[in-house]
MIDREN-407888 format. One record per residue (C-alpha): residue in one letter; residue number from 1; y, z, x. Coordinates in nm, 3 decimals. Example, Ala and Ser with C-alpha at 12.3 -4.5 7.8 and 13.67 -1.06 7.14 Angstrom:
! residues 2
<rec timi="A" gukol="1" c2="-0.450" c3="0.780" c1="1.230"/>
<rec timi="S" gukol="2" c2="-0.106" c3="0.714" c1="1.367"/>
This chain:
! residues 279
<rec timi="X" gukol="1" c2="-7.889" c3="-6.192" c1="2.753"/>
<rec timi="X" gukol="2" c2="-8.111" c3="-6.500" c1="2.651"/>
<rec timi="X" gukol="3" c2="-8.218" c3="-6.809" c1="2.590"/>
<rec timi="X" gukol="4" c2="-8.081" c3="-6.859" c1="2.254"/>
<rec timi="X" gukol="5" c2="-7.737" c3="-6.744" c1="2.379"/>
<rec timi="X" gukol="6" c2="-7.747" c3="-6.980" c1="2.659"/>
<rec timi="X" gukol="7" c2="-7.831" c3="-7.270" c1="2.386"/>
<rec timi="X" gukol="8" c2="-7.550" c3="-7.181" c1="2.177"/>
<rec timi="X" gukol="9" c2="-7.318" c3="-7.162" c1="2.452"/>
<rec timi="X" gukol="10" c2="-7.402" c3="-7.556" c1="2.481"/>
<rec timi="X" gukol="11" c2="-7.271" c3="-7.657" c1="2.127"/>
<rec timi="X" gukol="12" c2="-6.939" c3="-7.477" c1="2.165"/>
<rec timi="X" gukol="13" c2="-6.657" c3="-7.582" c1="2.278"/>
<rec timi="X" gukol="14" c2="-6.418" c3="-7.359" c1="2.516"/>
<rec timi="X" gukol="15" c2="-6.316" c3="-7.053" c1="2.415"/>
<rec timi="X" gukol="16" c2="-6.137" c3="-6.740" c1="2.494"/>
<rec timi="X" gukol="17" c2="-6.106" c3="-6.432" c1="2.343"/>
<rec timi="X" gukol="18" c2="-5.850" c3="-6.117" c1="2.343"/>
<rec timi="X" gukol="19" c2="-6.159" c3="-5.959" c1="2.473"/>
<rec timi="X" gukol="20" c2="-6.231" c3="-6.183" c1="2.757"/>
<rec timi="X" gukol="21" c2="-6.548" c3="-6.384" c1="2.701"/>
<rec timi="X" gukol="22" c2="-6.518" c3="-6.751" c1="2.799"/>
<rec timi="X" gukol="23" c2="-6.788" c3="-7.001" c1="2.619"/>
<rec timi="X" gukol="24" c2="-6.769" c3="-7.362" c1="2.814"/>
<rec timi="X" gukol="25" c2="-6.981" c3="-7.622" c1="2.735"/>
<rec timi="X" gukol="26" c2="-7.271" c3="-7.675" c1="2.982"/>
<rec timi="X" gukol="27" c2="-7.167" c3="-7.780" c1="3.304"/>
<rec timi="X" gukol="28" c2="-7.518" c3="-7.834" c1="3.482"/>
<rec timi="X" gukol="29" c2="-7.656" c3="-7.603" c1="3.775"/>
<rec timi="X" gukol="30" c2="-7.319" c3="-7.468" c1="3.925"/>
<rec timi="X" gukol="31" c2="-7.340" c3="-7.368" c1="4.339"/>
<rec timi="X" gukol="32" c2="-7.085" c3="-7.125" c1="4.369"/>
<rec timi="X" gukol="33" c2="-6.839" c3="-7.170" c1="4.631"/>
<rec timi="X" gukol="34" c2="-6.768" c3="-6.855" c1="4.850"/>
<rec timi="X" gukol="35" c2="-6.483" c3="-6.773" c1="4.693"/>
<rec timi="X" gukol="36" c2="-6.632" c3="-6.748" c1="4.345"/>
<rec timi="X" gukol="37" c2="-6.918" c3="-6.550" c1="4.520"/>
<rec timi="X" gukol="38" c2="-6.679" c3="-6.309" c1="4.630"/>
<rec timi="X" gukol="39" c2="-6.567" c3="-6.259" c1="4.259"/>
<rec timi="X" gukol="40" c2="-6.895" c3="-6.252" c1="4.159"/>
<rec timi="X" gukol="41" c2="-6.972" c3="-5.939" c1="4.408"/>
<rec timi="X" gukol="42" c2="-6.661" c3="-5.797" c1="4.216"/>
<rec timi="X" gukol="43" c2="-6.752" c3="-5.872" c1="3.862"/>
<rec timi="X" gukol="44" c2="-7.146" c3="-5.749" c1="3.919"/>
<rec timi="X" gukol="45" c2="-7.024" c3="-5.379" c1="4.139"/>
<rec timi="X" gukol="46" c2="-6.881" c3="-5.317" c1="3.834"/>
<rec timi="X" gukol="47" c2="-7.132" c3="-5.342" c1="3.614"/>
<rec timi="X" gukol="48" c2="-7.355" c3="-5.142" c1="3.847"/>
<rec timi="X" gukol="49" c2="-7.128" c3="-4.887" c1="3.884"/>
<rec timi="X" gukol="50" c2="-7.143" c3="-4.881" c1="3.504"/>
<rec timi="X" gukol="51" c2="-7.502" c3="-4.853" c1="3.439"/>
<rec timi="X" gukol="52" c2="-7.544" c3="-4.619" c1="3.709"/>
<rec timi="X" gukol="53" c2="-7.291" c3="-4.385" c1="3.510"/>
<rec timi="X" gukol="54" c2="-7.450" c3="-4.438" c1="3.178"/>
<rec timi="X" gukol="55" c2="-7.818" c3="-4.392" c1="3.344"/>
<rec timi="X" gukol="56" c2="-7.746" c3="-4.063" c1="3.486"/>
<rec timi="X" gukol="57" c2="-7.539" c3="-3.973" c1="3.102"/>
<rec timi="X" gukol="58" c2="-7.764" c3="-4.035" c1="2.924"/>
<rec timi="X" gukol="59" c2="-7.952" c3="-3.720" c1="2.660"/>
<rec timi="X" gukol="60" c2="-8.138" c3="-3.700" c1="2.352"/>
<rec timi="X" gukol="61" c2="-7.827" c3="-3.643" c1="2.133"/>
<rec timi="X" gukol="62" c2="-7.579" c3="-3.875" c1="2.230"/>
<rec timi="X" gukol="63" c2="-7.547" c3="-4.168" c1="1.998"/>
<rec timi="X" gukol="64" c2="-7.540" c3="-4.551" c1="2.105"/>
<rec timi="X" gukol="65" c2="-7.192" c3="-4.594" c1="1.994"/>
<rec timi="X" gukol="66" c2="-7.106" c3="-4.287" c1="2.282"/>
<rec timi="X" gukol="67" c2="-7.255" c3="-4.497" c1="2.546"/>
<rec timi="X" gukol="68" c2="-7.018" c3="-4.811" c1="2.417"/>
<rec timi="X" gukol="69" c2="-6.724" c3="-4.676" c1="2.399"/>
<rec timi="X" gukol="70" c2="-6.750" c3="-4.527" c1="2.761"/>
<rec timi="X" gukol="71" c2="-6.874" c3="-4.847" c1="2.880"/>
<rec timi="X" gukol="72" c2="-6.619" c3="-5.017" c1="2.735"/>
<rec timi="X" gukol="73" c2="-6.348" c3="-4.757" c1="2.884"/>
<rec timi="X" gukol="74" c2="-6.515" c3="-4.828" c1="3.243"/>
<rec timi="X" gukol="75" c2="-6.511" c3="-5.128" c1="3.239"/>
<rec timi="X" gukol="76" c2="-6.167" c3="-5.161" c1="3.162"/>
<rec timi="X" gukol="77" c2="-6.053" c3="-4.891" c1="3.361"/>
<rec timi="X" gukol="78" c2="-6.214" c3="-5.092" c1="3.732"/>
<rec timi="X" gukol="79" c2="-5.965" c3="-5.412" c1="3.571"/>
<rec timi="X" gukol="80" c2="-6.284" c3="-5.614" c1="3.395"/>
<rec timi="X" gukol="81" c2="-6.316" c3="-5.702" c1="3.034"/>
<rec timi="X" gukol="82" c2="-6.613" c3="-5.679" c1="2.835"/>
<rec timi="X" gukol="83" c2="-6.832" c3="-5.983" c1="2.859"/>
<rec timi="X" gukol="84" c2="-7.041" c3="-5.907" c1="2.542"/>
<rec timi="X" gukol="85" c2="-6.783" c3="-5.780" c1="2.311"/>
<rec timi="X" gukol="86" c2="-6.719" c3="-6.098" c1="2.087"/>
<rec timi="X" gukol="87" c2="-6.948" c3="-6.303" c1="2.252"/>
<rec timi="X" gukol="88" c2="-7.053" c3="-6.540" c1="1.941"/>
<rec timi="X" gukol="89" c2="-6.924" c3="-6.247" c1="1.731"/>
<rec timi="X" gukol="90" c2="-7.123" c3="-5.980" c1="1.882"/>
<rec timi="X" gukol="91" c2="-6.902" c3="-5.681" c1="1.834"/>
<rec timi="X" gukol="92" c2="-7.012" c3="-5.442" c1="2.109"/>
<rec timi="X" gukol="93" c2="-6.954" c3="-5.386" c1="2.476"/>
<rec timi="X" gukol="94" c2="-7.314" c3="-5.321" c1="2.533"/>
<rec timi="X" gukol="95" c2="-7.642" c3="-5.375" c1="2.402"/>
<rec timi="X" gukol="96" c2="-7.833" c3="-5.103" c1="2.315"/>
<rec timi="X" gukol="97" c2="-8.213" c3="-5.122" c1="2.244"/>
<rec timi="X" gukol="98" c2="-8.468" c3="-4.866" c1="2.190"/>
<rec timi="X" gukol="99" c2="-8.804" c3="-4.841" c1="2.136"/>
<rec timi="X" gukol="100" c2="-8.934" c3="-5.141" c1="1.971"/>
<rec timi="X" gukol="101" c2="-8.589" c3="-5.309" c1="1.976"/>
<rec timi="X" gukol="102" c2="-8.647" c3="-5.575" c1="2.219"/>
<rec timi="X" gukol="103" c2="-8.317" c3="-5.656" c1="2.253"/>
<rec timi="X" gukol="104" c2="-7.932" c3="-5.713" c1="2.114"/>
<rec timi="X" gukol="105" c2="-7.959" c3="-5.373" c1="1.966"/>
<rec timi="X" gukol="106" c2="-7.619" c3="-5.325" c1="1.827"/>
<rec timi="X" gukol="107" c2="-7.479" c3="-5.013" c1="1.907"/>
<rec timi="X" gukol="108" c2="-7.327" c3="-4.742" c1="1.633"/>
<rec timi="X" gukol="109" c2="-7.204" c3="-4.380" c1="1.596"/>
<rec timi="X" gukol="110" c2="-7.485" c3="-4.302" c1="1.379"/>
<rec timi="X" gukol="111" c2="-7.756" c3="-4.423" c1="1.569"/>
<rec timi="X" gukol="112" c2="-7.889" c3="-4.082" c1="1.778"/>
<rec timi="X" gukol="113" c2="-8.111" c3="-4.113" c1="2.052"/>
<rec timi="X" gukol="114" c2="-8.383" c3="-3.883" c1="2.097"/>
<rec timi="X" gukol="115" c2="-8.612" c3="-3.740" c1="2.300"/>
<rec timi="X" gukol="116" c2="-8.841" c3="-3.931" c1="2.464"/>
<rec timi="X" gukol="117" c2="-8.700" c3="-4.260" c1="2.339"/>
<rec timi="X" gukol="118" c2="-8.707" c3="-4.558" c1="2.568"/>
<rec timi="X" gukol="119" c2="-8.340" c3="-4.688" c1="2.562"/>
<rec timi="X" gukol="120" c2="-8.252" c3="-5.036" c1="2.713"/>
<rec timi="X" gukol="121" c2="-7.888" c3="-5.064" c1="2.790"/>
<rec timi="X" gukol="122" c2="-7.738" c3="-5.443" c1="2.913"/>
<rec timi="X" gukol="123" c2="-7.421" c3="-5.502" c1="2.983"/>
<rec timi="X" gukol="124" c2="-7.167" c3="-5.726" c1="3.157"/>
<rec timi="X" gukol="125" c2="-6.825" c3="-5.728" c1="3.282"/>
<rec timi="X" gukol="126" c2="-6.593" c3="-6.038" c1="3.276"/>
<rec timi="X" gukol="127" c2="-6.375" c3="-6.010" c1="3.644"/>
<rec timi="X" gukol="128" c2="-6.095" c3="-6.249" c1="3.729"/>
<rec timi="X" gukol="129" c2="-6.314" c3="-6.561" c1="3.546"/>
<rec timi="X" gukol="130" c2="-6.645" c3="-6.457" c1="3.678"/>
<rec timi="X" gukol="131" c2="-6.921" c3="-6.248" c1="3.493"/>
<rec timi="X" gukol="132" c2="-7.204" c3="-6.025" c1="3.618"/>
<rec timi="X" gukol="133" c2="-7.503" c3="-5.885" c1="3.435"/>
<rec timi="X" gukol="134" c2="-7.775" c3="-5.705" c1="3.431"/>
<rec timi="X" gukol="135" c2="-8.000" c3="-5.461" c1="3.202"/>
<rec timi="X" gukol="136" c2="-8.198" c3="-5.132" c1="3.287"/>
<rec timi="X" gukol="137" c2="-8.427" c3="-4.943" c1="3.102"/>
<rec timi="X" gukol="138" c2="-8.379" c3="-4.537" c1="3.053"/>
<rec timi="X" gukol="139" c2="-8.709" c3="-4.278" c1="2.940"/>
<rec timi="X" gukol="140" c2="-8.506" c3="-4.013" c1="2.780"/>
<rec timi="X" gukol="141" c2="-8.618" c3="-3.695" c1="2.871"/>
<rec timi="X" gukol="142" c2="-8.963" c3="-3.603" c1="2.860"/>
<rec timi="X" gukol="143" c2="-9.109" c3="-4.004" c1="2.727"/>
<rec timi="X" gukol="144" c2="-9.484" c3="-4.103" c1="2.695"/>
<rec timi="X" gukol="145" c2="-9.719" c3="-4.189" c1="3.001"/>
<rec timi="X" gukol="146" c2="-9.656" c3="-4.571" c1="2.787"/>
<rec timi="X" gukol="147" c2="-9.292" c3="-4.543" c1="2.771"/>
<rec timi="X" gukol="148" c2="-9.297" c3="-4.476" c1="3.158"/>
<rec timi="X" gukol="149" c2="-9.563" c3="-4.747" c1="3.259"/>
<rec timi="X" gukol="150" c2="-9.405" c3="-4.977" c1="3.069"/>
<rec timi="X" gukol="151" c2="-9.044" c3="-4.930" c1="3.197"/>
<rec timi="X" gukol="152" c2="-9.242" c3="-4.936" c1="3.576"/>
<rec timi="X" gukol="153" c2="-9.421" c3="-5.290" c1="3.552"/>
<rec timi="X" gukol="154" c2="-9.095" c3="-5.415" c1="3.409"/>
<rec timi="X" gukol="155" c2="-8.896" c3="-5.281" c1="3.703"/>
<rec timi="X" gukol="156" c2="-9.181" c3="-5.380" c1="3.956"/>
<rec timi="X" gukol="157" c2="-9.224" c3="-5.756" c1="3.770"/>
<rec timi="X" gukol="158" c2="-8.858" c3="-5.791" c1="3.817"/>
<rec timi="X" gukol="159" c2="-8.862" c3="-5.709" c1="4.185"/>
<rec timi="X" gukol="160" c2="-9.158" c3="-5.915" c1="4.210"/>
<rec timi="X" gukol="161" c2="-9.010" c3="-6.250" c1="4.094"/>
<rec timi="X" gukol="162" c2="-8.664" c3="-6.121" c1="4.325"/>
<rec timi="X" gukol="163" c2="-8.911" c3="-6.187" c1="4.627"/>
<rec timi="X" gukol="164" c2="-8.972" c3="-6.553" c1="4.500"/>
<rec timi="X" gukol="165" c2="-8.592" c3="-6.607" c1="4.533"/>
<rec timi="X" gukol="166" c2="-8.465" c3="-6.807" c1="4.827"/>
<rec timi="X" gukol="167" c2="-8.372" c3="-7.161" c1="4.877"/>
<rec timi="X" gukol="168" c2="-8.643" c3="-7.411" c1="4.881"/>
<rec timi="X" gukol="169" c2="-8.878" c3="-7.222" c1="4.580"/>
<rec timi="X" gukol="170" c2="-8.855" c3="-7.314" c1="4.219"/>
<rec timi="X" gukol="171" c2="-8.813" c3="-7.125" c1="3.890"/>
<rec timi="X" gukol="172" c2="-9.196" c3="-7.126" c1="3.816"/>
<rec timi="X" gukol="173" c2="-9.259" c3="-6.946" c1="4.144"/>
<rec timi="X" gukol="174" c2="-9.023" c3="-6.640" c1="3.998"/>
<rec timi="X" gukol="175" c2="-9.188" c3="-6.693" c1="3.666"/>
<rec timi="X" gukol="176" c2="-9.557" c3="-6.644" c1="3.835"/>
<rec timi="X" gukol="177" c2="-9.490" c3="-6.372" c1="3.977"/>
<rec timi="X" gukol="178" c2="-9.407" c3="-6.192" c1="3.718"/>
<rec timi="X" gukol="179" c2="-9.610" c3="-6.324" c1="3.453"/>
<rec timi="X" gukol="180" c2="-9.894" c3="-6.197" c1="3.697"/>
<rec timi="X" gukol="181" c2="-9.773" c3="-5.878" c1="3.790"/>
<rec timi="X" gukol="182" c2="-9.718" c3="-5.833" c1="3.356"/>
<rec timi="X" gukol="183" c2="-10.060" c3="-5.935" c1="3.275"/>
<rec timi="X" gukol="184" c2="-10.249" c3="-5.732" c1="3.562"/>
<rec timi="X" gukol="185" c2="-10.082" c3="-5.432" c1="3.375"/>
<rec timi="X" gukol="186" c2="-10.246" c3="-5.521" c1="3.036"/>
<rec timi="X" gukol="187" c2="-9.859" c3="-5.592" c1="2.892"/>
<rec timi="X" gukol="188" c2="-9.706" c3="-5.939" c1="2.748"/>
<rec timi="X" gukol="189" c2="-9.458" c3="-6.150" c1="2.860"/>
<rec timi="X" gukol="190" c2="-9.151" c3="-6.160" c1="2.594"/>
<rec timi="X" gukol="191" c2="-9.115" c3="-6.634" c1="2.608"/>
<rec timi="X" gukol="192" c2="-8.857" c3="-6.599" c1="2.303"/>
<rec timi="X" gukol="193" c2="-8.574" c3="-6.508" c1="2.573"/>
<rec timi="X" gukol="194" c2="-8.510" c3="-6.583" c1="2.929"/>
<rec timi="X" gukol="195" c2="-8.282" c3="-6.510" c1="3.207"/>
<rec timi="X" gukol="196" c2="-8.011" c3="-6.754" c1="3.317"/>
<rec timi="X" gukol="197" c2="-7.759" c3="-6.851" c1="3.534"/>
<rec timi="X" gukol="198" c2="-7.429" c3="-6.672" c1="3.569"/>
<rec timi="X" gukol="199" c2="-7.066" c3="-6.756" c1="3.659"/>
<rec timi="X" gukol="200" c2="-6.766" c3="-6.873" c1="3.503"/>
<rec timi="X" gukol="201" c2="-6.980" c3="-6.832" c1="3.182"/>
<rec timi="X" gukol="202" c2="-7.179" c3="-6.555" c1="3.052"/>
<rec timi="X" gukol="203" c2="-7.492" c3="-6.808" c1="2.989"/>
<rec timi="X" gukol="204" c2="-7.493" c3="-7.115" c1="3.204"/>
<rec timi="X" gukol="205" c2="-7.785" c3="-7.349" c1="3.344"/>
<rec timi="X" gukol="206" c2="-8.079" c3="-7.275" c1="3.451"/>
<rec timi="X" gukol="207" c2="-8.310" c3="-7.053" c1="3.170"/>
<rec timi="X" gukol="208" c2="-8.462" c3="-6.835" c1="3.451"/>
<rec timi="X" gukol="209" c2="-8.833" c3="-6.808" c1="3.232"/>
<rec timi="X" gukol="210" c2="-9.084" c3="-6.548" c1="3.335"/>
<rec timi="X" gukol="211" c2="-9.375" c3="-6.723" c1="3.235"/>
<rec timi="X" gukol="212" c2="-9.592" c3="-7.069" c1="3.364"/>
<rec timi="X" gukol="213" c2="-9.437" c3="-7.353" c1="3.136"/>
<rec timi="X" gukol="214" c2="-9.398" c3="-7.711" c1="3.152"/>
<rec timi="X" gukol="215" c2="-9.156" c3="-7.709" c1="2.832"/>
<rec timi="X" gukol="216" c2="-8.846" c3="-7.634" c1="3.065"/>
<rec timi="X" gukol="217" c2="-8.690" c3="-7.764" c1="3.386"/>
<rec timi="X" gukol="218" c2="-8.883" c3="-7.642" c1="3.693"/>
<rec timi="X" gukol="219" c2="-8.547" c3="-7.581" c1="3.886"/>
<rec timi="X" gukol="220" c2="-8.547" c3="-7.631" c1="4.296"/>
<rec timi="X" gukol="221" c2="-8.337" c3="-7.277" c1="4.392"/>
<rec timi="X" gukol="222" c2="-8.060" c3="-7.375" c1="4.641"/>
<rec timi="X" gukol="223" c2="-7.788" c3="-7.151" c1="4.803"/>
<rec timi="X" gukol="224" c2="-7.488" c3="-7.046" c1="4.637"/>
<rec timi="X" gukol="225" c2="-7.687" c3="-7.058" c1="4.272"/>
<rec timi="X" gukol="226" c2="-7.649" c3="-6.738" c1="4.078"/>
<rec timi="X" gukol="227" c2="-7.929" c3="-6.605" c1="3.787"/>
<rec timi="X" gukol="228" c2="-7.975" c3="-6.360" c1="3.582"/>
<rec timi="X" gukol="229" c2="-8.321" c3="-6.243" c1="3.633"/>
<rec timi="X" gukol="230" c2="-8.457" c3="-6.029" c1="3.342"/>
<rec timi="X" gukol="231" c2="-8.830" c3="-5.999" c1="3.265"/>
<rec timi="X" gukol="232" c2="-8.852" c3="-5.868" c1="2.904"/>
<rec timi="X" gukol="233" c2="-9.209" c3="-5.675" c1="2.843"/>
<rec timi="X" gukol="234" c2="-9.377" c3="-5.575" c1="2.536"/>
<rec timi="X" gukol="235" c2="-9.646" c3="-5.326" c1="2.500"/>
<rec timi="X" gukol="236" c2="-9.825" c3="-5.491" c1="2.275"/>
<rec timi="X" gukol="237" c2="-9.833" c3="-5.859" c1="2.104"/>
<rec timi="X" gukol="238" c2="-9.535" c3="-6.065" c1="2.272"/>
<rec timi="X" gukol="239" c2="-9.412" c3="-6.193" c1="1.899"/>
<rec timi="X" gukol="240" c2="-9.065" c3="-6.064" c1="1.785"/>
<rec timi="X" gukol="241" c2="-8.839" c3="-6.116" c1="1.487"/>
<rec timi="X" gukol="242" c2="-8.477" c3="-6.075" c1="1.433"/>
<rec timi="X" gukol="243" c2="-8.370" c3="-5.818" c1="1.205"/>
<rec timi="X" gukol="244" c2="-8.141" c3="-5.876" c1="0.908"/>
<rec timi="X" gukol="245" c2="-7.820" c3="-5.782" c1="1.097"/>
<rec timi="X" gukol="246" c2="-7.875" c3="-6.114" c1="1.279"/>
<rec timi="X" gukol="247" c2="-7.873" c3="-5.953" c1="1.678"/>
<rec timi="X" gukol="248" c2="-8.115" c3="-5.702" c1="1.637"/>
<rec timi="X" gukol="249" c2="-8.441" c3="-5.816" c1="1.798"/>
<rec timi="X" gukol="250" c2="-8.735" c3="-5.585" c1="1.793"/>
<rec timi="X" gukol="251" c2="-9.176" c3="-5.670" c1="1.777"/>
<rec timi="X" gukol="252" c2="-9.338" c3="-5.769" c1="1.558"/>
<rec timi="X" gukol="253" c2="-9.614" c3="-5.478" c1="1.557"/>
<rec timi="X" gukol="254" c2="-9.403" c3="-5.235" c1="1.618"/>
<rec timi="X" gukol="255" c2="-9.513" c3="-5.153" c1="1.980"/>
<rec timi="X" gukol="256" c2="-9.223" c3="-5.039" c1="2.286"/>
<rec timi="X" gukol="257" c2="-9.088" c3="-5.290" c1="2.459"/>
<rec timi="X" gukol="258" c2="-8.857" c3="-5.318" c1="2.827"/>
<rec timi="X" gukol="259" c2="-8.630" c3="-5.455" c1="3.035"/>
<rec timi="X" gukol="260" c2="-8.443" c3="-5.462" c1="3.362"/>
<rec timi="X" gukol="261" c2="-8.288" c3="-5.696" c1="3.454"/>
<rec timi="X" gukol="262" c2="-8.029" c3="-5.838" c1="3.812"/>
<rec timi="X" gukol="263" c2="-7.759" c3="-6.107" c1="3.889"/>
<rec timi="X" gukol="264" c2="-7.851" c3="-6.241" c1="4.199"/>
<rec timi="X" gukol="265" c2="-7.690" c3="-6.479" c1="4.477"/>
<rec timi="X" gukol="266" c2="-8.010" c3="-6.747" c1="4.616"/>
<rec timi="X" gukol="267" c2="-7.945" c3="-6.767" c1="4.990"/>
<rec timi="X" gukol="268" c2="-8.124" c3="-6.951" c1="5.259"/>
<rec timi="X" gukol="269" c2="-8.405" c3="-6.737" c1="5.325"/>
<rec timi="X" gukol="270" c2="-8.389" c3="-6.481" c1="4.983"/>
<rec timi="X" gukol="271" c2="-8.144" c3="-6.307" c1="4.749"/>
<rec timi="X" gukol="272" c2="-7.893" c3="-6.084" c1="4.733"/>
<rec timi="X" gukol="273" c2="-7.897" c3="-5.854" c1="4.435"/>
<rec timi="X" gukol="274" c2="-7.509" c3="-5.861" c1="4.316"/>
<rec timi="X" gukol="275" c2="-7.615" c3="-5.578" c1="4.055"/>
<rec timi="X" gukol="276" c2="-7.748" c3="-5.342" c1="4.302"/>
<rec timi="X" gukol="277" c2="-7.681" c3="-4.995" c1="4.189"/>
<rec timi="X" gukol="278" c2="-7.816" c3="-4.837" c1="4.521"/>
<rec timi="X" gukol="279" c2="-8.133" c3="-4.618" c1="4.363"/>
């Protein structure tokens, strides 16, 4: 998810929902205890169990709405809850994306994908109080020599601001790395949304940016903290708007645009990638 999640999750006051999601007030930079980490491995398997399913699903044909509902059913059926679904109102279990939908793509029975479309898919599951998260990016069939690039350098930026992770480094080192891994590629750096941290709520402190800033806190990593890393890439300009369903977030020129995205556990000397789905 993103920034302007994470700030709305500070003006609210606790929550819960039939569906699950929690929304706390901010708390500050949580270090996670190892019992909550051991949730936290539970809550993030199952999401990459999940998109691992849903990855190797996926065909021009299906509609968005078909990938919800057996998200949804997954998630349920390996004793999580949805942490999206009714999040702020959002009324899916996933967010589905494609093309030049950046991201919060809402997903519906009418909306087909096709051939070579580039379909983001993010998702989280909500596991005895503790969330994971993570986003991955899907070239439907046969896509363009773009659509694949572009899904690559996101994947590879990602990976390269994972290897800034370990006790001891800050949030601009991640954000260098993949702001320079982006821009050696010829793409931009999505700044409207970042990553985040993770726990007991979907969106806590720190926003994990992926680009050099001085306009928010330059966060010392320490063990037991637990982000959501998620570089967001467009093809072209880095400017997006929200369409008129309020979620929908796509650019502004109309170019493709990716994501992938990892919760991860800071450790001594690196990270462990909660969301691994093994490929």
């Amino acid at each position: 998810m993103n920034l302007f999640a994470d700030l709305l999750a500070s003006t609210q006051a606790p929550t819960a929902t039939a569906t699950g999601p929690r929304i706390q007030k901010r708390r500050g930079v949580e270090i996670k205890s190892a019992r909550e980490i051991k949730i936290m491995r539970e809550a993030s398997r199952i999401v990459a169990t999940v998109l691992r399913e849903v990855m190797a699903m996926v065909e021009p044909g299906q509609t968005t709405g078909d990938l919800d509902a057996f998200a949804e059913k997954r998630i349920r059926e390996m004793g999580a809850t949805p942490s999206f679904k009714g999040y702020h109102g959002f009324p899916a279990s996933i967010c589905a994306s494609i093309n030049n939908e950046v991201v919060h793509g809402i997903p519906s029975a009418k909306r087909v994908i096709h051939q070579g479309d580039l379909l983001k898919v993010d998702t989280g599951a909500y596991f005895d109080g503790y969330h994971g998260d993570s986003c991955i990016t899907v070239c439907v069939g046969e896509s363009s020599d773009e659509a694949q690039i572009l899904s690559r350098v996101a994947r590879e930026s990602l990976m390269a601001g994972l290897s800034k992770v370990k006790a001891g480094n800050t949030l601009l080192d991640i954000a260098g790395a993949v702001e320079d891994h982006v821009k050696a590629n010829g793409f931009s750096v999505v700044e409207d949304y970042t990553g985040h941290g993770v726990g007991r709520n979907l969106h806590e402190e720190p926003s994990v940016f992926n680009f050099r800033t001085d306009e928010l806190p330059n966060v010392t990593l320490r063990p037991g903290m637990t982000l959501a890393i998620e570089p967001i890439l467009n093809a072209g300009s880095k400017a997006c708007r929200t369409l008129k369903d309020r979620w929908t977030v796509v650019t502004r020129d109309g170019s493709l645009s990716a994501q992938w995205e990892h919760t991860v556990l800071v450790t001594s000397d690196g990270c462990e990638i909660l969301t691994d789905r093994g490929d």
